[in-house]
C-alpha positions as CSV (number, residue, x, y, z in Angstrom):
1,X,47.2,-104.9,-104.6
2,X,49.3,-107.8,-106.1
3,X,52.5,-107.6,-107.7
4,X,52.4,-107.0,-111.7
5,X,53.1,-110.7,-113.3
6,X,55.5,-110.7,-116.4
7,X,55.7,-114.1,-118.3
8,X,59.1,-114.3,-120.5
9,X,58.7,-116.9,-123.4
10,X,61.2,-118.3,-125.7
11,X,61.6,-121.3,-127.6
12,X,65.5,-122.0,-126.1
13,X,66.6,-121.0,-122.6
14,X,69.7,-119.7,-124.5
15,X,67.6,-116.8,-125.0
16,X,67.8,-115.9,-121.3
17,X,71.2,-114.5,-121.8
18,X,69.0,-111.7,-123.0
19,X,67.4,-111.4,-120.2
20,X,70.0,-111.5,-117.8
21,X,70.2,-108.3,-115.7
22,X,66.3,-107.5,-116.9
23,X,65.3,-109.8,-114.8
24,X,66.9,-108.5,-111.8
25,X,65.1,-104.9,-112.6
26,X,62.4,-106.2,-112.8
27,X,62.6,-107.9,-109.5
28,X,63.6,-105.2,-107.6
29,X,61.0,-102.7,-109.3
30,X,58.3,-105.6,-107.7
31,X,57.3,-107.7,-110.4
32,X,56.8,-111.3,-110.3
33,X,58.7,-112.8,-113.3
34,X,58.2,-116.3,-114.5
35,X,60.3,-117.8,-117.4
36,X,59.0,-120.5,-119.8
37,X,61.1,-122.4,-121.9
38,X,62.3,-125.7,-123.3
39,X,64.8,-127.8,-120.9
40,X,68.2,-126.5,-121.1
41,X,71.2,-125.6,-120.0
42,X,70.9,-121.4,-120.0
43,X,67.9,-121.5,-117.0
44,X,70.4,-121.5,-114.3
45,X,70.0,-117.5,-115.5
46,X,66.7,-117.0,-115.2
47,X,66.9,-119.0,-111.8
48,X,69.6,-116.7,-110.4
49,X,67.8,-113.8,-111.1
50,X,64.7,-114.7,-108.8
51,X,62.5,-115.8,-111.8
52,X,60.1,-118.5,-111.6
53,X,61.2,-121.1,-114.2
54,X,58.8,-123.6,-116.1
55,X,59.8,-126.2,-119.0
56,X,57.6,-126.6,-121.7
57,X,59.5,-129.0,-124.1
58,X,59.1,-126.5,-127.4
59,X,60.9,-127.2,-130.2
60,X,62.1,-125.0,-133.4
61,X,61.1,-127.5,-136.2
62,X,57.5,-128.2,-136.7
63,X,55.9,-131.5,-135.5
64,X,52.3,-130.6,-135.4
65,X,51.6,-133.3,-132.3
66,X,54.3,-132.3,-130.1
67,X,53.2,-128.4,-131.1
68,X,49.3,-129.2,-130.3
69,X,50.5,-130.6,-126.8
70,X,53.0,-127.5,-126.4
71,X,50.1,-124.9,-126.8
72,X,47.5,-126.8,-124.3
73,X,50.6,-126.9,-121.8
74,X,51.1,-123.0,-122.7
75,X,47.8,-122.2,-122.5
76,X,47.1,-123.9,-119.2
77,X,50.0,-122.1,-118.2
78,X,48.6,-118.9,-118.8
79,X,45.5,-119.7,-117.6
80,X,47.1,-120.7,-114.0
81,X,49.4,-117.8,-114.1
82,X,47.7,-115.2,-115.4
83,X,50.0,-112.8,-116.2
84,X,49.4,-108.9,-116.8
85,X,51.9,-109.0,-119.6
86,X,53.5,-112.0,-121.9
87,X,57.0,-110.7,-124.2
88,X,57.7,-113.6,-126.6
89,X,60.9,-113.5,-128.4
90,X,61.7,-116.5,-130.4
91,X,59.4,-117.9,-133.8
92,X,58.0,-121.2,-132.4
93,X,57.0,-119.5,-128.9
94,X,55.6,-116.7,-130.8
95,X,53.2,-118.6,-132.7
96,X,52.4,-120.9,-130.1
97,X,52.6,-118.1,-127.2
98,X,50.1,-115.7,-129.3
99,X,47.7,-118.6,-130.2
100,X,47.7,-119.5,-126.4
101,X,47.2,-116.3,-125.1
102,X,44.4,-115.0,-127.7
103,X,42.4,-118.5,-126.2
């Protein structure tokens, strides 16, 4: 049996801060943890915790081509991945992150 798969999603990798520790449980509990969010400065985090990190470029205003590409790469993502569980915590990768998944 394979190890459970948790995908972390949020719009800025700021938001790892919030992770940080979490990650580590969740590591040495024996879950694979990947962590998807736009280029930044803050994945070092997710990195350092043994995550697997992957940049989507998401952004928090709406531009509805840049958002159209962002959910095809998210939901080839999840397709590739697929992860038993997804925890979304920012607007953008919420709607985007729960349109992607439900395809």
């Amino acid at each position: 049996m394979s190890a459970k798969h948790i995908l972390f999603l949020r719009t800025s990798s700021m938001s790892f801060i919030f992770l940080r520790g979490h990650i580590l449980q969740l590591r040495a509990a024996g879950y694979e943890v990947t962590c998807v969010s736009a280029p930044g400065a803050w994945q070092h985090i997710a990195h350092e915790e043994g995550a697997h990190v992957i940049e989507v470029p998401l952004e928090r205003q709406p531009n509805v081509l840049s958002d159209i590409g962002n959910l095809w790469r998210l939901w080839k993502i999840f397709r590739a991945i697929q992860p038993d569980l997804i925890h979304i915590g920012t607007p953008k990768a919420g709607l985007l992150g729960n349109i992607a998944a439900k395809l």
